[in-house]
N, C-alpha and C positions, 0 to 999 in steps of 0.2 A: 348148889354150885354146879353148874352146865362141867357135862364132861368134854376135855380139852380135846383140841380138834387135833387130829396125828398128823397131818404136813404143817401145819404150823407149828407145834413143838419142835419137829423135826429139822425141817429146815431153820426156821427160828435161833434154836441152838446151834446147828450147825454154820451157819454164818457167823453168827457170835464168837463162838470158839474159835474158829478160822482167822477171823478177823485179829484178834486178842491175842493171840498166839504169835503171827506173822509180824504182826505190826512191833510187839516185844520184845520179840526173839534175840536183840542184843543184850538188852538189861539180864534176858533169863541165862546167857553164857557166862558173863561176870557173875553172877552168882554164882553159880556151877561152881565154874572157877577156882573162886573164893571158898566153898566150901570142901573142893577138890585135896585128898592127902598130898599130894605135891605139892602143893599151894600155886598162888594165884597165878605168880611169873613162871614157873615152868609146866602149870596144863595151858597156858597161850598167851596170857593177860592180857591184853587188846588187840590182839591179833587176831585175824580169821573168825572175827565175830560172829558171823552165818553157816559158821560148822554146824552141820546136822541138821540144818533149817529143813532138808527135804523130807526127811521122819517126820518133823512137826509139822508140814505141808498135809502130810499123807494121811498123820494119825491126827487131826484138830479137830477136823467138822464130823466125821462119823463118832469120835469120842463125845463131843459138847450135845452132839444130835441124841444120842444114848442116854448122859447124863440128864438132859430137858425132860425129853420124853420119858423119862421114869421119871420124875420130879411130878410132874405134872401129873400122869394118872396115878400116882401114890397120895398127892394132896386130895387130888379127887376121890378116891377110894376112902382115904382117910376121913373125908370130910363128914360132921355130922354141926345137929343146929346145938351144941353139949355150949358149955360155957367159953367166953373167950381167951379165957387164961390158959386152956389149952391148946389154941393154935399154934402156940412155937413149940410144941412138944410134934405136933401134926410135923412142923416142916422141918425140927430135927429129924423124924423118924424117913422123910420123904427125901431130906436131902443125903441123908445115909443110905438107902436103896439106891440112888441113882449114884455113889459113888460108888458102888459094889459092882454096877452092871458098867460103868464106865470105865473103869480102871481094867476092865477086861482088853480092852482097846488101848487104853491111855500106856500100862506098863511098858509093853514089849516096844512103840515107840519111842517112850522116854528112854529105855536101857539105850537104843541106837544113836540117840539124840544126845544124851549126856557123854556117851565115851569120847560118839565124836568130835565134843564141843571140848573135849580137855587132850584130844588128839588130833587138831585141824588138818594134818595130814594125811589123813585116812579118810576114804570116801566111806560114805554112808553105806551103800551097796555092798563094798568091802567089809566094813564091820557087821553090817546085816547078815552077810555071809559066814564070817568070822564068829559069830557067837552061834549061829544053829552048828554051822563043823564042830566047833570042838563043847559045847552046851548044849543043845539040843534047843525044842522048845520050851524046856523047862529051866535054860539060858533065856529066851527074853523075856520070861516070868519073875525073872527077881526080882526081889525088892516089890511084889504083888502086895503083900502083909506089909511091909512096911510105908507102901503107898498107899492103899487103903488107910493103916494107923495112923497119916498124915490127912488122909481127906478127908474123913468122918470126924474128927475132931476142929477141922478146916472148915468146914462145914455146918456145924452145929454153931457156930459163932456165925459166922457169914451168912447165910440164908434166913433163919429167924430175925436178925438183927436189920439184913434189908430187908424184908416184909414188912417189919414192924415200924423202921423209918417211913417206909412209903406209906402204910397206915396213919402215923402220928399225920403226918404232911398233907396227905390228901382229908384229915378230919381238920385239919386245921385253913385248909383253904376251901373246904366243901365240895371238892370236886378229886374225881382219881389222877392222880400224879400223869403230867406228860414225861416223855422219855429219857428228856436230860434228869427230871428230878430223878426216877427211877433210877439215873447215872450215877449221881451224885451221890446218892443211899447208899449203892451199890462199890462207890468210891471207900467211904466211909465204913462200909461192913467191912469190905476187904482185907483195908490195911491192917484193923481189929485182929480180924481170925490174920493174917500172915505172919502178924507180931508174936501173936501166942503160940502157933504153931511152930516157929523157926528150926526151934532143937529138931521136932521131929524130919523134918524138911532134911537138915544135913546128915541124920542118922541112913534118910532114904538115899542120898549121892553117896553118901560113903557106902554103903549097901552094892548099889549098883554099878558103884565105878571101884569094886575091887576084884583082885586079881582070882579068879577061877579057882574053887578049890581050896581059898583062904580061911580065917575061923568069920571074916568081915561078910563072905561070902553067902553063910549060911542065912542071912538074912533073920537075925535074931535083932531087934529093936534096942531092946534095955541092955543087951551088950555091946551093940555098936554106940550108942547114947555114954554107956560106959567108958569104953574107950578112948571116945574124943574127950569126954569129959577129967579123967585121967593124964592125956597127954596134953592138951589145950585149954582144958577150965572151960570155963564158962562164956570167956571170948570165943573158944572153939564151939561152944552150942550154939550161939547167936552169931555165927561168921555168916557173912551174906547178909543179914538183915535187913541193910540199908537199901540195895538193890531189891530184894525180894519183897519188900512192903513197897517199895515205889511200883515196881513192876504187877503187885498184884494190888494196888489201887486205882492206878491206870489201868490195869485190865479189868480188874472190878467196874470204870465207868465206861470201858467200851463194852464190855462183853454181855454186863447185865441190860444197860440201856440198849444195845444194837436187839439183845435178845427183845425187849419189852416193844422198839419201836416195827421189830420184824415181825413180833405175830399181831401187832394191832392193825398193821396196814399187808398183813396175810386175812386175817380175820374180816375185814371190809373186805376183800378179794373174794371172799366167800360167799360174807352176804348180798354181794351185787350177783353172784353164780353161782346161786343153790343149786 
């Protein structure tokens, strides 16, 4: 396996992400939303749909760029000629490293993004503000553990699962998958891991979108999971779902195919400019 080339990952992902993010950015408010303790009509419900858009401006492409490029020299490092039945343990183990080093970036935008997505009246900059004054940095660090405990398990379905589609696809056509198929796999893993993950998804909004200082606060998983699951049941774990698996299959077929088609026609950019 050729070790993966660093501006190609890099920017690669970071396009992707960017892209995926911007382009979604209203389905990801409704969910918010919906999973928001106010509920859906009084954090905005179709209003000011592009609240916080600038955070996910800011924070997409050097998060997605992060995520890639550990991804890629993790499978590389990973890589040996061992049996095939362990590849997907390779790209669980790769795609959980690049969630560890990306949520380093990803949190403290999301915490910006979500408050102001359920508070459209508040500017971004203001909230940015608003949480180092009275939380420090260790304010747009919440909800780190409980974002991580949504992406590694997010993750270990989604990434195995598209490799492995794109492998069945390209043995069955004889040749490696172009970009849309990559899309399509990608479509396909998505909605998979978003469906299974949901619970933990709302435990991370209620996490991050509670009041400073709260028991919600402390960013503890199985007691905010608790909680909802106590005052809402099971409708409460699965709130959002509909939006959050559409929004992360359509981002699963731009984000992975934009990735797949940017470092192949990065990668010819190369080999014509060694």
């Amino acid at each position: 396996m050729d070790r993966p080339g660093f501006t190609a990952s890099l920017v690669a992902g970071g396009v992707a992400g960017a892209a995926v993010d911007l382009i979604l950015f209203p389905l990801d408010t409704i969910k918010t939303r919906l999973q928001s303790p106010q509920g859906f009509s009084k954090a905005g419900g179709f209003r000011g749909i592009y609240a916080g858009v600038p955070s996910a401006a800011v924070g997409s492409f050097p998060n997605a760029a992060a995520f890639f490029l550990t991804y890629e020299y993790a499978k590389w490092f990973l890589y040996t000629d061992s049996a095939s039945y362990l590849t997907p343990v390779k790209h669980m183990l790769a795609a959980s490293a690049g969630e560890v080093v990306a949520c380093l970036i990803r949190v403290p935008s999301e915490v910006v993004k979500q408050r102001a997505q359920v508070s459209a009246s508040t500017g971004t900059l203001q909230i940015f503000s608003n949480v180092l004054r009275e939380e420090g940095i260790q304010g747009l660090y919440r909800g780190y553990k409980s974002t991580v405990l949504r992406e590694i398990p997010f993750s270990l379905v989604q990434f195995p699962l598209w490799e492995s589609l794109k492998a069945l696809w390209s043995w069955r056509q004889d040749r490696v998958v172009d970009s849309w198929q990559s899309a399509v796999c990608g479509a396909f893993a998505g909605a998979c891991a978003a469906a299974v993950t949901t619970p933990l998804d709302v435990a991370k909004t209620r996490i991050m979108l509670a009041k400073a200082g709260s028991s919600m606060a402390s960013g503890n998983v199985l007691s905010a999971l608790h909680g909802v699951w106590r005052s809402q049941g099971l409708a409460g774990l699965f709130a959002g779902i509909l939006p959050r698996v559409t929004a992360v299959s359509l981002g699963g077929f731009i984000f992975l195919g934009t990735y797949d088609q940017m470092r192949s026609l990065l990668g010819e950019v190369g080999r014509k400019n060694p």
